[in-house]
C-alpha positions as CSV (number, residue, x, y, z in Angstrom):
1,X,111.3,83.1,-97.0
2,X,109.9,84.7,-99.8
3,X,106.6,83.0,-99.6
4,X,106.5,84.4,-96.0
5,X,107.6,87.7,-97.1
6,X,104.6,87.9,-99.6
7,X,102.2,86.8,-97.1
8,X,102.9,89.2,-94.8
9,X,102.9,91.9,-97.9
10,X,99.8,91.0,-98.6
11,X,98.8,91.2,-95.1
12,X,99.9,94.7,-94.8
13,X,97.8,95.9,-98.0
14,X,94.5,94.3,-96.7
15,X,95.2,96.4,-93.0
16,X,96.1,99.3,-95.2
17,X,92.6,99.0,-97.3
18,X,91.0,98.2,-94.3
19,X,92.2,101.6,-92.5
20,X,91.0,103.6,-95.8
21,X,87.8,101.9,-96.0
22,X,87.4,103.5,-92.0
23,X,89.1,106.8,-92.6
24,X,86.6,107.1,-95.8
25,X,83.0,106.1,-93.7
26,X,81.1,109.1,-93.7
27,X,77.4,109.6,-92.7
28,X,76.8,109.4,-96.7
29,X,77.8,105.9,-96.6
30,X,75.9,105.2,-93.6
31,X,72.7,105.7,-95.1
32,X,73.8,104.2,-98.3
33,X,74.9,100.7,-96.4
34,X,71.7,100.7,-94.3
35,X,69.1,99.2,-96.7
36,X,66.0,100.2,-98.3
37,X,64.5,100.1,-94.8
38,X,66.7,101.9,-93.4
39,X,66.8,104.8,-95.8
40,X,62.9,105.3,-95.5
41,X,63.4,105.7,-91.9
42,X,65.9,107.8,-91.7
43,X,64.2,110.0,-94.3
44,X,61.3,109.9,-92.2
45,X,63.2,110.7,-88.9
46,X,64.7,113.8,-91.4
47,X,61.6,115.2,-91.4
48,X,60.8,115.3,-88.6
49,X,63.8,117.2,-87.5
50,X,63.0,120.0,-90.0
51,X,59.5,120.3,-88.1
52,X,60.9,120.1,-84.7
53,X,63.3,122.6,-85.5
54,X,60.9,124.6,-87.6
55,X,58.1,124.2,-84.6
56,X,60.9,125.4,-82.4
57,X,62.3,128.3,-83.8
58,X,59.1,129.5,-84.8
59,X,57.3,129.3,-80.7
60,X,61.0,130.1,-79.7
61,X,60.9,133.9,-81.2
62,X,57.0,134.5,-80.7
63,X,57.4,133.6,-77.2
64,X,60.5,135.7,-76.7
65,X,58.3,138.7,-78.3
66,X,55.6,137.9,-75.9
67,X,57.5,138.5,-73.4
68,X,58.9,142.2,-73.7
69,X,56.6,143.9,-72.0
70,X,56.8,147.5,-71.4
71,X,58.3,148.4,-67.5
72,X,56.1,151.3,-67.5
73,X,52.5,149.7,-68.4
74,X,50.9,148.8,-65.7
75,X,52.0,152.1,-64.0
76,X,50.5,153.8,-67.0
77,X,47.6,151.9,-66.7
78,X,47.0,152.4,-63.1
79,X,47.6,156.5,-63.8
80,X,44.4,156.1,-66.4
81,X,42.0,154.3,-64.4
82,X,43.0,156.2,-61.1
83,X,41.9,159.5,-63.3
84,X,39.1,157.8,-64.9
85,X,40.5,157.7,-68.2
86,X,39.5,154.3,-69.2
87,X,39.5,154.6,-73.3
88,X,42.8,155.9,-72.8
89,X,43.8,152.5,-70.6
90,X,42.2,150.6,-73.7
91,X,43.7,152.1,-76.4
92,X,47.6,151.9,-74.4
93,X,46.9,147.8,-73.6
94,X,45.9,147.9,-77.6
95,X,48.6,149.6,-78.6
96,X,50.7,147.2,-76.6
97,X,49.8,143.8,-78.3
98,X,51.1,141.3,-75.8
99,X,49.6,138.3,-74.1
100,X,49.5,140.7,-70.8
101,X,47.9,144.0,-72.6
102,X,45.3,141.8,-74.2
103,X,44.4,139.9,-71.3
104,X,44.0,143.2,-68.8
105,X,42.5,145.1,-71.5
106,X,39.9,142.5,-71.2
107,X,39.8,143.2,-67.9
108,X,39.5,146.9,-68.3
109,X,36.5,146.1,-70.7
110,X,34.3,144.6,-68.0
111,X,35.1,147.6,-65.5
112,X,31.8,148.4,-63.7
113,X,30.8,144.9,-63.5
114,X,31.0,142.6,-60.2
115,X,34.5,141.7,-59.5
116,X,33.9,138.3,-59.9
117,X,32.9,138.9,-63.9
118,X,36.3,141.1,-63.8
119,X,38.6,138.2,-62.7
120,X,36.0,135.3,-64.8
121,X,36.7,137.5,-67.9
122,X,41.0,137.7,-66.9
123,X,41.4,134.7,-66.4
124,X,39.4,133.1,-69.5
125,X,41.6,135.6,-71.2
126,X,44.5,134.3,-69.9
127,X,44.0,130.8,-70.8
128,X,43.4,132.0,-75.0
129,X,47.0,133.8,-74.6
130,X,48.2,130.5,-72.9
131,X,46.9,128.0,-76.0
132,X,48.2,130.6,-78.4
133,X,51.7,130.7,-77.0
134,X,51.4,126.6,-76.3
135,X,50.3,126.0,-80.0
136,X,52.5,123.2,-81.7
137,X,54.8,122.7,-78.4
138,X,52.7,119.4,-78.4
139,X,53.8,118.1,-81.3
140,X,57.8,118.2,-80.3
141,X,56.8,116.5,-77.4
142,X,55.7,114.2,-80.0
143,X,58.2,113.9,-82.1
144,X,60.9,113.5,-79.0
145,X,58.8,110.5,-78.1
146,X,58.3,108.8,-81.7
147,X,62.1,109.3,-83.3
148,X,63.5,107.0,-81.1
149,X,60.8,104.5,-81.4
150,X,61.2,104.8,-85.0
151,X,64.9,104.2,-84.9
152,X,64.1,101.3,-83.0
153,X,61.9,99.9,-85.6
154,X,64.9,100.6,-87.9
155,X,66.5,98.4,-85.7
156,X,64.5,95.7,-85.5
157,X,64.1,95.3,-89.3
158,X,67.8,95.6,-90.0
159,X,68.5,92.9,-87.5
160,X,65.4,90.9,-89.4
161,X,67.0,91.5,-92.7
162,X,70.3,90.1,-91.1
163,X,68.4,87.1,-89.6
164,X,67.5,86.5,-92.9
165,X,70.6,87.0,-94.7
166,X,71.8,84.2,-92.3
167,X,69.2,81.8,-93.1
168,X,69.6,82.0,-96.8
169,X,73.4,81.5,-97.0
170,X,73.1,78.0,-95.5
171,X,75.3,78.3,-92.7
172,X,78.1,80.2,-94.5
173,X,78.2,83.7,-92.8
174,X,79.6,86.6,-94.8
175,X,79.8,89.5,-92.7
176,X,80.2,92.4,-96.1
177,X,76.4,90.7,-96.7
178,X,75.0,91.0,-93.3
179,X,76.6,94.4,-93.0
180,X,73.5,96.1,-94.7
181,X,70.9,95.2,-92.4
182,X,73.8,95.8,-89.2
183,X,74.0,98.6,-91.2
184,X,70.2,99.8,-90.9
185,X,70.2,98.4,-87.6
186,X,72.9,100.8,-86.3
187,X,72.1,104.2,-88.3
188,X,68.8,104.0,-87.6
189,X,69.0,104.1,-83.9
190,X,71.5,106.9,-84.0
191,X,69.4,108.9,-86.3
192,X,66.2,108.1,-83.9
193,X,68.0,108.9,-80.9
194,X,69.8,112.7,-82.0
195,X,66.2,113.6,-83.5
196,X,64.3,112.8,-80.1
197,X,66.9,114.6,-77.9
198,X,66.9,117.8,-79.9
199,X,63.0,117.4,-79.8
200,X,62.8,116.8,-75.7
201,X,65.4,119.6,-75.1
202,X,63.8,121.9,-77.6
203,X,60.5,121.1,-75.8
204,X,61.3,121.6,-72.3
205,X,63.2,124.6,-73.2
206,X,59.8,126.1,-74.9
207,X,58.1,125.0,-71.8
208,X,60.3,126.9,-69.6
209,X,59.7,129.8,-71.7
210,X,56.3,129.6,-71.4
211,X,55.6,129.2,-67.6
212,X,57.9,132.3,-66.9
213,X,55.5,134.3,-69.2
214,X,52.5,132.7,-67.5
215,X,53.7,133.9,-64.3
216,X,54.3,137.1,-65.9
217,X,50.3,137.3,-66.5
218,X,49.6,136.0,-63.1
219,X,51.3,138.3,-61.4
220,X,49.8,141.8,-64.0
221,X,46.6,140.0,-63.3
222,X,46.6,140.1,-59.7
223,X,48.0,143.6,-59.9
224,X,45.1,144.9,-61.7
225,X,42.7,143.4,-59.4
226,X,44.2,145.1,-56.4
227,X,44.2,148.4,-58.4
228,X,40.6,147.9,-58.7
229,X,40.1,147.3,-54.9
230,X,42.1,150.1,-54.2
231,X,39.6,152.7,-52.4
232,X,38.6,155.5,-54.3
């Protein structure tokens, strides 16, 4: 009896250790456990979210300037050229600074020319502003697509490692030593995976953005060419 009694004491402080050894995991020790291998890919996928979340923040607020636009400027800009005030329609689309000012103050440049020249000049314009607000958005669509390749690489050389591990203990498996390369394995993935779907929805929302602003310019572009067919 008291040889069963101990055993079964001893059994309850190995569950107990065992339940403190989970309540105490922490991302920390994640990293920690998952290798050399691991770590530098995970430091790696890191990075990467500061630039994705840098590249984000930064398109996020230039495109949300971009797009307050004045209620009143194309009316004020129709007023000008309908008097024949067309330095005063320059300096207002100047004094505006937005993708849409710049692009039909190119537009009010080329007044007196053929139409044709008129929308040419718009629309080249146009595309600049586009590039300029697009600039970096690439690169998160990047980044969404290489973190969770990356974590999969992490993968596959934590599961290599644990391969390994097996060979060399000669058929004697200790899962504490293979747990550095499940370890790498695991984290890896995890890391790989968050990083990419923050990048995707990051991109797609900048995307989103963008095209609403695009149809934005479409739509003041058009509207300046119809001022300019309007009879005199």
């Amino acid at each position: 009896m008291i040889s069963i009694q101990t055993a079964a004491d001893g059994a309850q402080e190995v569950l107990e250790e065992t339940v403190s050894e989970e309540k105490t995991l922490s991302i920390y020790n994640l990293i920690l456990e998952s290798g050399l291998s691991g770590q530098i890919i995970i430091g790696v996928l890191f990075i990467l979210l500061i630039i994705a979340m840098y590249i984000y923040f930064e398109r996020f607020f230039a495109i949300k300037a971009a797009a307050q636009m004045d209620k009143n400027f194309m009316n004020q800009i129709r007023d000008n050229i309908l008097h024949g005030n067309i330095e005063a329609a320059k300096v207002l689309s100047a004094k505006n600074d937005k993708p849409v000012a710049r692009m039909i103050e190119k537009g009010i440049s080329r007044i007196g020319r053929p139409l044709a020249d008129i929308n040419t000049a718009i629309e080249n314009a146009g595309k600049l502003e586009i590039y300029k607000l697009e600039g970096n958005v690439a690169v998160l669509a990047t980044i969404s697509g290489a973190a969770p390749m990356l974590g999969f690489l992490g993968t596959v050389l934590g599961m290599i490692v644990a391969i390994h591990q097996i060979a060399n203990a000669g058929g004697q498996i200790d899962i504490k030593m293979l747990s550095g390369g499940l370890y790498a394995a695991m984290t890896t993935t995890v890391a790989g995976l968050i990083v990419g779907i923050l990048a995707y929805m990051g991109y797609n929302h900048l995307v989103v953005r963008t095209n609403k602003i695009i149809y934005q310019m479409e739509a003041k572009s058009l509207e300046f060419l119809d001022l300019l067919n309007e009879p005199t």
